[in-house]
N, C-alpha and C positions, 0 to 999 in steps of 0.2 A: 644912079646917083652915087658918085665916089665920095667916100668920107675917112676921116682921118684915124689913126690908127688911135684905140683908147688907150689912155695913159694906164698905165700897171699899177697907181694907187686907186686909181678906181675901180680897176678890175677884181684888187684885194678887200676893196671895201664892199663890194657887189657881192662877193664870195663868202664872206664874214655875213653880211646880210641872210644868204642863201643857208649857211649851215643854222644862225640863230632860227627861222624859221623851221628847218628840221632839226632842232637839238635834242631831242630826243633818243635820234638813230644817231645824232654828230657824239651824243656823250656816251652811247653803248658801245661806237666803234673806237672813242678814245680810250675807253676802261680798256678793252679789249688790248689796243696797243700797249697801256700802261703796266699791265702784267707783264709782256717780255721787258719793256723798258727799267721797270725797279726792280727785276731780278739782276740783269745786266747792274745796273746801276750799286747795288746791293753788294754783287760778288765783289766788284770792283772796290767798294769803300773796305769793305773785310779781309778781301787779299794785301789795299795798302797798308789795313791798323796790322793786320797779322806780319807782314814782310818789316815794318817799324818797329813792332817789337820784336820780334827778333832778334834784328841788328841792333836795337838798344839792351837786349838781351847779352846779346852775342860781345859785345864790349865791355857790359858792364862785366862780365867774367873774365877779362884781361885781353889779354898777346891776341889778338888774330891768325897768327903764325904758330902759333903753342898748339906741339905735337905730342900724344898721349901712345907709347908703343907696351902695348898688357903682352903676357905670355901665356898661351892657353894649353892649360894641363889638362882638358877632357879626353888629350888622346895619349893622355899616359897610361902605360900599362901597370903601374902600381896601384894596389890600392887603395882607398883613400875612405877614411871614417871624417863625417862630420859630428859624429855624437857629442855634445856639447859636454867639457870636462869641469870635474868639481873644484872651486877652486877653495882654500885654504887660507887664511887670512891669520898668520905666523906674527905674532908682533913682538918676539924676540930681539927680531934684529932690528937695531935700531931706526936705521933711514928706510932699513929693505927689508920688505913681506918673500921670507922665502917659500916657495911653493911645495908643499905635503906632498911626493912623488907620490907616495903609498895611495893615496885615497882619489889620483886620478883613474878615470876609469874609460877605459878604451878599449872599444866591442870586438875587438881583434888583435890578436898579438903582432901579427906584419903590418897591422893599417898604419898609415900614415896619416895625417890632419894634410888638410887643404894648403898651410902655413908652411907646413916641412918641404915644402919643395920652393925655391923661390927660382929667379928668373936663370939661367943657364948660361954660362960664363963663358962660350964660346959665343953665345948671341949677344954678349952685352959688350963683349971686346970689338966685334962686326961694328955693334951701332956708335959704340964710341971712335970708329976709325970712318964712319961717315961721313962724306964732303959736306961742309951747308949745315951741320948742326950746332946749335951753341947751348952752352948752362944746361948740362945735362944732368936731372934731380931723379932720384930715387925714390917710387913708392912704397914707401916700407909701409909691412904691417904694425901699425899701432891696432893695438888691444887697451881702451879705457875703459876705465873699471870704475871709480868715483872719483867726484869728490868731498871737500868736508866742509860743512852748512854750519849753521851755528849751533852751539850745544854737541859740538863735533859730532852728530851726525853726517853720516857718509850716502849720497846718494850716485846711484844710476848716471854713471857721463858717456858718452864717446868724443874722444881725440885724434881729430884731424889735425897733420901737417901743411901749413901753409907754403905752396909753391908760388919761387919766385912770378914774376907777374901773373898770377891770378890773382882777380878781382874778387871781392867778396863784400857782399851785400849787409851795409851796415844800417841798423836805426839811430844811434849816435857814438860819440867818440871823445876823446879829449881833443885838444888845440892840435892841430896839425895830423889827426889822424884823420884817411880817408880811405874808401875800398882798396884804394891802390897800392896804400902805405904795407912795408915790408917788415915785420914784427921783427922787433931786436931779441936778444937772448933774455929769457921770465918774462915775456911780454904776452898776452892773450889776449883774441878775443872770443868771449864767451855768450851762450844765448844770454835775450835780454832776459828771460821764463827765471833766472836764477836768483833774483832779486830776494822773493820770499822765502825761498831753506836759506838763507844768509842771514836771516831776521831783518833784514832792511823794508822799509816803505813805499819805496819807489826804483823803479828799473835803473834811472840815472845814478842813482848810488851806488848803483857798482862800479860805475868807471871810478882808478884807482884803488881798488881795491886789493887787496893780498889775499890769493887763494890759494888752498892745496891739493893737487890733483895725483891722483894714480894712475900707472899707467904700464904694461908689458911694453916693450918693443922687442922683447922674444919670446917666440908663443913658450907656455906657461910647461905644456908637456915635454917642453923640450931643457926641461928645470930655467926657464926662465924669471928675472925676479922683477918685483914689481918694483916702480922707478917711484918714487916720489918728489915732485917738483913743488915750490913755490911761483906763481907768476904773478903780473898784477895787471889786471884789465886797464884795456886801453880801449876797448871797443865794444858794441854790445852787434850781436848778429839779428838780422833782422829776421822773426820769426814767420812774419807774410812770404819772406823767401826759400823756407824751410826746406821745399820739397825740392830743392837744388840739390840740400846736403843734407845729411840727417838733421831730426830735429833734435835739442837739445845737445847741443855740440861745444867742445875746447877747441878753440883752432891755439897752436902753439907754433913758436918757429920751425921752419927747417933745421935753421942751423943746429939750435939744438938735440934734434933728435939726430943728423947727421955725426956729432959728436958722440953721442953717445954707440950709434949705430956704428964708428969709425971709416967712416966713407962708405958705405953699404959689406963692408968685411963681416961682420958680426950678425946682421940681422935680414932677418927675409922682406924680400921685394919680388912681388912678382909683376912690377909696372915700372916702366922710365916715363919722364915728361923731358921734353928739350922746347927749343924754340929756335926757329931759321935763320940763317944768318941773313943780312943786307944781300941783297944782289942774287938772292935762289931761291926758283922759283918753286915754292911747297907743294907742290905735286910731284917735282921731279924727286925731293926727297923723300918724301913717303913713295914711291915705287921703287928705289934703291933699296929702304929699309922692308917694304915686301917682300925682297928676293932672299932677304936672308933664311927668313923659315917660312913657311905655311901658317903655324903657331902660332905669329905673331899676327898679332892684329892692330893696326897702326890707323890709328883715328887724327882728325885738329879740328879746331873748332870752325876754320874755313869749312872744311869741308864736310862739318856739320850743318854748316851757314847755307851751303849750298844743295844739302838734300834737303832738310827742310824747306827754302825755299821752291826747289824743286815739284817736291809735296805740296805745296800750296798752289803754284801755278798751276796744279794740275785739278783744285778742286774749284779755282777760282774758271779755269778753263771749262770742265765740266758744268757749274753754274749757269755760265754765258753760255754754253750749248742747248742749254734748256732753255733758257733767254733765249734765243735765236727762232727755236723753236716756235716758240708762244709770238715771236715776232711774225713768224713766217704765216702762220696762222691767220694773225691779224694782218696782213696785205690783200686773204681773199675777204676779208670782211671789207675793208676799203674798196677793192674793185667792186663788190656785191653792192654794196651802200652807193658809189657812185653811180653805177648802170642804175638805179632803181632812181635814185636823183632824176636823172636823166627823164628815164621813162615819167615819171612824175611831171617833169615841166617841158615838156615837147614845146607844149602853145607857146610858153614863153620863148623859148629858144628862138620860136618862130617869127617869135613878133621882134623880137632882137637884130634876128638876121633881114627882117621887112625893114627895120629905122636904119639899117645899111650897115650893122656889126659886122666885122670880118670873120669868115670860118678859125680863121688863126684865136682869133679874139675869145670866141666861144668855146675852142679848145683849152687856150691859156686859161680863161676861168674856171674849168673845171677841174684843171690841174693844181691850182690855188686852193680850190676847196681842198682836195686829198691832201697836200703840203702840209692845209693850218690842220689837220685831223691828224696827222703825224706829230703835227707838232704839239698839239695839247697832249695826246696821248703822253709822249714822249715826256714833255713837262708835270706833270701828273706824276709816272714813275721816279722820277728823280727826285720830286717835291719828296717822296712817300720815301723814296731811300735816304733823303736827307733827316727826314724826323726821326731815320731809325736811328741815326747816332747820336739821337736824346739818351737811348738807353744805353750811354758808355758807362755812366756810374753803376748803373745794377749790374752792368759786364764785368767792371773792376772789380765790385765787390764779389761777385761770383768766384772769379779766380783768383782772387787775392791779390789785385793789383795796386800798389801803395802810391805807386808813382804818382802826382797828381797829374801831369800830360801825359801819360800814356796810357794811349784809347788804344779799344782794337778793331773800333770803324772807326775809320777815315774817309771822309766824303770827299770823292775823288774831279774835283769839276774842271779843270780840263778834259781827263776822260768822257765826265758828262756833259759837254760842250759839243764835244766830238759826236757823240751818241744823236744829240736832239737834231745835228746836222746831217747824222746820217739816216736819222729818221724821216726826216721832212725829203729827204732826195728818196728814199724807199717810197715813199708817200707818195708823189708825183712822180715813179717810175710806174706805180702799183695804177694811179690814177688814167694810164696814157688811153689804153683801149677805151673806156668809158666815154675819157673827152674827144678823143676820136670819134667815137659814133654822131657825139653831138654836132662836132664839125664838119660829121659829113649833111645831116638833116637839114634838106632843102627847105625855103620859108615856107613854099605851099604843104609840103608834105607835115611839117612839124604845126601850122597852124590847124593841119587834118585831126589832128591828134594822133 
């Protein structure tokens, strides 16, 4: 007796029937699959949060294009003392603390300080005669020393120069200032932490304020004298982003200390920053500026962008390998689970193929079962990696993330779309021998038992 082919939702509904009666070994073999699948699933949302901050990272610091070229003195043959020198606080002279030579103290008569040498004048005429560079800023050494709190106490500062487009990370501002904004001449911004040596109540009190800060821009043993400026905050630093820059920090202009410094004539640097022009391409320039020395060490934040990222694709790859793993794993428990199926309902199979079920039929069912086992498994894992990015907020607060949208799991579901799709086809690839056996069992032989 010939009969018609069964419809394919009956067959899914028969198969759905089939596993609830075995759910037992149907939910051991799901678990099973669900471990590679939320590890997979897992990497993938923490390699997105991690590659998004970055890149929101990586911006909010400015230029993309902004190239940092340092000069490295470890293979200088001079020697070189860092013994920390005493310093003298002279208040004779009016504006300027002249520095006591006599009572510096320096553990060697030939040593040189780290400062006394700055970048080398035949490398710096090279990189200024480089195709593709533009706004080329000097890193000079600032040395800050304090400044003066209320009751003119003098505390503990360090002073950063602000380079052109770098970004810097504010908690607030006056009208019109933002990370991007370029501080005019006596403009700062200072940590927010400073509020209280100022006798003020609140961190916002500072903006507008009139501060007085000290500061060397030539080191001190080299009779350098201490500069003192007035500026007046424009901005407060945000301290969650501290471990950028030092904590407790003056950012002051460029321009200003460029003046004083008279175009890097007067004072040591031992670092340039530039940034690329339109139309060249930042790789070609940074292997240009490689050739001039060894010494130099020529970084950007692209190409910071791009090992870290790097890094990461490599741990998020690693992850999925062990996901694959724990996948591969679970396909013999899907064939195991279906042969035992199998062996389990012979009679029935038999009586199936006695009401005139096609061997095709019998196979295709059994193929449905391993599919929807793929697919819970699979859904399971992904459920479990989406709850993990409940824990964004204890993540932020861990690492000191202010931002409110920036998570660093990101639940990735196209990826996991992909995933559940590739799991149900592993499923039913995993499933084939099984349901082949079935489709081969003759009705006399399968009603034998």
């Amino acid at each position: 007796m010939k009969t018609k082919n069964i419809r394919k939702t009956d067959l899914l509904i028969r198969a759905l029937q089939a596993l609830r009666h075995a759910k037992t070994r149907t939910i051991f073999t799901a678990l099973a699959i669900s471990v590679g699948s939320f590890t997979i699933c897992a990497a993938l949302s923490a390699g997105l949060g991690a590659k998004s901050y970055i890149n929101n990272t990586i911006s909010d610091r400015g230029d993309p294009t902004a190239i940092t070229i340092t000069y490295d003195f470890t293979n200088s043959q001079k020697p070189k003392d860092y013994t920390p020198k005493k310093y003298s606080d002279n208040t004779e002279n009016n504006n300027t603390d002249q520095i006591n030579n006599s009572k510096n103290v320096v553990s060697e008569q030939n040593s040189e300080t780290f400062y006394n040498q700055s970048f080398p004048q035949n490398y710096l005429t090279k990189v200024k005669n480089t195709e593709g560079l533009d706004q080329i800023h000097y890193g000079y050494f600032i040395d800050g020393r304090y400044f003066t709190g209320s009751n003119e106490q003098k505390y503990k500062t360090s002073v950063n120069t602000q380079i052109d487009k770098q970004a810097i990370q504010l908690s607030t501002a006056i009208q019109g200032v933002d990370s991007q904004y370029i501080l005019k001449d006596n403009e700062a911004f200072v940590s927010e932490n400073y509020y209280k040596q100022l006798g003020l109540n609140d961190k916002k009190q500072l903006l507008n304020q009139q501060i007085n800060i000290a500061f060397f821009a030539t080191p001190e043993d080299e009779g350098g004298s201490l500069i003192h400026k007035t500026v007046k905050v424009v901005g407060l630093l945000n301290e969650a982003g501290a471990r950028t820059y030092a904590p407790n920090t003056i950012y002051i202009p460029y321009n200003m200390v460029n003046q004083i410094c008279q175009n890097g004539q007067k004072c040591q640097f031992i670092s340039l920053s530039a940034s690329v022009k339109n139309g060249y391409v930042i790789q070609d320039v940074i292997s240009k500026l490689k050739v001039i020395g060894s010494d130099l060490t020529v970084d950007s934040m692209q190409s910071t962008q791009e090992d870290l990222m790097q890094s990461i694709q490599i741990a998020e790859g690693g992850l999925i390998f062990f996901g694959a793993l724990a996948l591969l794993a679970s396909i013999f428990g899907i064939i195991n689970t279906q042969y035992i199926s199998v062996l389990e309902r012979k009679r029935q199979i038999g009586m199936m193929r006695a009401l005139g079920m096609h061997a095709k039929d019998i196979s295709r069912l059994f193929r449905y079962e391993a599919g929807l086992i793929g697919l819970f498994g699979g859904f399971i894992g992904c459920v479990l990696a989406l709850v993990l990015t409940l824990f964004n907020p204890l993540l932020s607060k861990l690492f000191n993330i202010t931002k409110p949208k920036e998570t660093l799991l990101i639940f990735d579901w196209v990826s996991s779309a992909g995933l559940l799709i590739l799991l149900i086809i592993i499923a039913i690839v995993a499933g084939y021998f099984p349901a082949r056996k079935a489709a081969k069992l003759t009705p006399i032989e399968a009603l034998r038992g």
